[in-house]
C-alpha positions as CSV (number, residue, x, y, z in Angstrom):
1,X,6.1,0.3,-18.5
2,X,4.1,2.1,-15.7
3,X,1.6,4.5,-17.5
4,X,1.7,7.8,-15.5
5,X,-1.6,9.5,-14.0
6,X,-3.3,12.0,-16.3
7,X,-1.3,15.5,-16.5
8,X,-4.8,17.6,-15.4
9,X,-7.1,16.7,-12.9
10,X,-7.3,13.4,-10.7
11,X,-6.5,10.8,-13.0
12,X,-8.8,7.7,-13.8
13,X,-8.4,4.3,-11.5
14,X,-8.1,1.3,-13.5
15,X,-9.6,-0.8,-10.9
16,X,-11.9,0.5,-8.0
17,X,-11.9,-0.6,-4.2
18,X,-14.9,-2.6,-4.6
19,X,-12.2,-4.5,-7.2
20,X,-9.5,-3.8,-4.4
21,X,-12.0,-5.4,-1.4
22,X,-12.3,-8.0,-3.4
23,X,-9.0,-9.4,-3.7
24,X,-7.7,-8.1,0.0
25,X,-8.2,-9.7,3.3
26,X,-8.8,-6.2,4.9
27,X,-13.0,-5.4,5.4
28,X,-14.5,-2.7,5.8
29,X,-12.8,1.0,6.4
30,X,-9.4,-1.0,7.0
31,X,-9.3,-1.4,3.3
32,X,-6.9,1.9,2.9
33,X,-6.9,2.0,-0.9
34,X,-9.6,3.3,-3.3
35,X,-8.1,2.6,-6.8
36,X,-5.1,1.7,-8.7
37,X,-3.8,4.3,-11.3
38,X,-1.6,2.3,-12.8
39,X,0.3,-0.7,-12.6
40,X,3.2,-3.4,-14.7
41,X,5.3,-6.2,-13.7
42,X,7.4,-4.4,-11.8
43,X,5.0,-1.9,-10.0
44,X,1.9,0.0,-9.2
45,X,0.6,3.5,-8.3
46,X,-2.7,3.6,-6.1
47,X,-4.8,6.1,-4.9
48,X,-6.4,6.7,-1.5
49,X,-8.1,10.2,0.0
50,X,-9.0,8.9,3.3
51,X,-7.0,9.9,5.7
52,X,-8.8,12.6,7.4
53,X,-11.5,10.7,8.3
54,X,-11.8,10.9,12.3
55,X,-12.8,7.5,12.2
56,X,-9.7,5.9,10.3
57,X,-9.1,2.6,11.6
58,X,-5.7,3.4,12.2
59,X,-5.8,6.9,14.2
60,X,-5.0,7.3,17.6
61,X,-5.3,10.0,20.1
62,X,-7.0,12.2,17.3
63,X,-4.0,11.6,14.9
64,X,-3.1,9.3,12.3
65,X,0.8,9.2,12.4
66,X,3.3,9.0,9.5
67,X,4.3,5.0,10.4
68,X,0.7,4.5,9.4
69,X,1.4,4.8,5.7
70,X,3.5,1.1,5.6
71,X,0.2,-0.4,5.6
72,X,-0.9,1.6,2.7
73,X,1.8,0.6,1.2
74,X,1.4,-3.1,2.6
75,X,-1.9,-2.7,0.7
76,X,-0.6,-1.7,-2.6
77,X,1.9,-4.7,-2.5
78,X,-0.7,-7.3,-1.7
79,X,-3.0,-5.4,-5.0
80,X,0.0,-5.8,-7.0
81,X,0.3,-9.3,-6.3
82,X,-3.3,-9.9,-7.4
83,X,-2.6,-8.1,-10.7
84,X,0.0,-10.1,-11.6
85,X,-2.0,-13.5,-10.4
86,X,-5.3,-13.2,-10.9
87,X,-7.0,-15.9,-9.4
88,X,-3.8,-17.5,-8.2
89,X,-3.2,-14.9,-5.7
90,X,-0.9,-16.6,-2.4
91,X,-1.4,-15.1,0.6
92,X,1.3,-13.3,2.1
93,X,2.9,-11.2,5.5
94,X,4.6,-8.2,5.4
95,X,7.6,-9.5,7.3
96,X,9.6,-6.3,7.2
97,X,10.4,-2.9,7.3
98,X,13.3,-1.3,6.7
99,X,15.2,2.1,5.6
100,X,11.8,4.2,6.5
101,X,12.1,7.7,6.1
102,X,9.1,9.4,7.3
103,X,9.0,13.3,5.9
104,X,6.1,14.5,7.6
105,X,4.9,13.6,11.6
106,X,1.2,13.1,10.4
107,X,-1.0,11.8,7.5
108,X,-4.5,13.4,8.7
109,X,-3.4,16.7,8.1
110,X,-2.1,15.8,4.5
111,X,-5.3,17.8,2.3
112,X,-4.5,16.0,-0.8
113,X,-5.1,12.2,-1.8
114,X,-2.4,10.0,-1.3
115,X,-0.6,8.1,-3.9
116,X,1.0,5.0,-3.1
117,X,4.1,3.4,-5.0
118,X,5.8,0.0,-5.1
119,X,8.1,-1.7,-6.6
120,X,8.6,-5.0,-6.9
121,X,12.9,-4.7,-6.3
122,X,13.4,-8.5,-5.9
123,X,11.5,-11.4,-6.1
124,X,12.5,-15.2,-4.8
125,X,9.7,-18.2,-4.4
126,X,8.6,-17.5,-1.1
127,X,10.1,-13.3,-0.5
128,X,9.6,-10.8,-2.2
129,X,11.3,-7.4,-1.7
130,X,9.3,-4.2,-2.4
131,X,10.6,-0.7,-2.6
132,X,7.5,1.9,-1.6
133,X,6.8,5.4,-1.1
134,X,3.7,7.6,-0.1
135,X,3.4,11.2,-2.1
136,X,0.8,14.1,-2.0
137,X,1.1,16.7,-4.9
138,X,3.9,15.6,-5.3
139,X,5.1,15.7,-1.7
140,X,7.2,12.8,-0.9
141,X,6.0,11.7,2.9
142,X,7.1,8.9,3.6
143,X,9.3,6.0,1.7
144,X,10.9,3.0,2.5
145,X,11.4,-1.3,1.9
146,X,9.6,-4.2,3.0
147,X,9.5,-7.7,2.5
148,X,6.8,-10.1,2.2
149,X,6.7,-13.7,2.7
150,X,4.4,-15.2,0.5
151,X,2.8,-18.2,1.7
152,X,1.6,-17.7,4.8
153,X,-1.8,-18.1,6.6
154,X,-3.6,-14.9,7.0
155,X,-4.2,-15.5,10.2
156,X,-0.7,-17.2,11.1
157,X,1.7,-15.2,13.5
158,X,5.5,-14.3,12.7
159,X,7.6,-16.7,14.8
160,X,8.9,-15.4,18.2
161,X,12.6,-14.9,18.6
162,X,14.7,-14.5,21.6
């Protein structure tokens, strides 16, 4: 079962994004997350407090828009992978997104951290299906599904259809 974030104050990552860098393909500042709060089998909470920074890797034309927060999400799928197979971790392709609700136009102007959520909703050999949601004090922003095909190349490109 999910253990919830501390009642007072920001609660205590688990793991840090040195432990997060370590395990995604994303370098630098496109590594979105900063810890994971908490995490099972089926799912896991992560924390991030960086978007306000005017040099986001993701902003454009002074703003970083809602849609931005899938690849936060993206992020915390691909961490929860690596929790569940350390050392074994497949590489994989968000695929898909679908049913996104976006509740607010803009992340940068968001003052609090970010906590990102998902949940593993189905699960096959190669797909995976992931429920996810973005929240700030308890503000729901953003939420939606994706999919993930695990298996493919990092640097391999979705095929082309007509």
């Amino acid at each position: 079962m999910l253990r919830p974030p501390a009642p007072c104050g920001a609660p205590a990552a688990l793991f840090d994004r040195a432990w997060i860098a370590a395990r995604l393909p994303h370098a630098g500042a496109m590594c979105l997350l900063e810890g994971v709060l908490a995490w099972d089998d089926s799912q896991v909470l992560c924390s991030a407090d960086n978007q306000r920074r005017p040099d986001h890797p993701l902003r454009q034309f002074g703003r970083l828009g809602a849609a931005c927060g899938i690849e936060y999400a993206a992020q915390a799928m691909a961490v929860h992978g690596a929790l569940l197979a350390p050392g074994g971790v497949r590489a994989g392709m968000l695929v898909s997104a679908r049913r996104v609700e976006l509740h607010v136009q803009r992340l940068d102007d968001i003052e609090a951290p970010l906590e990102v959520r998902a949940e593993r909703l189905q699960a096959g050999e190669d797909l995976i299906l992931y429920g996810f949601s973005l929240r700030a004090a308890g503000r729901l922003l953003l939420q939606g599904r994706a999919s993930v095909l695990l298996g493919a190349a990092p640097d391999s490109q979705p095929p082309n259809f007509p």
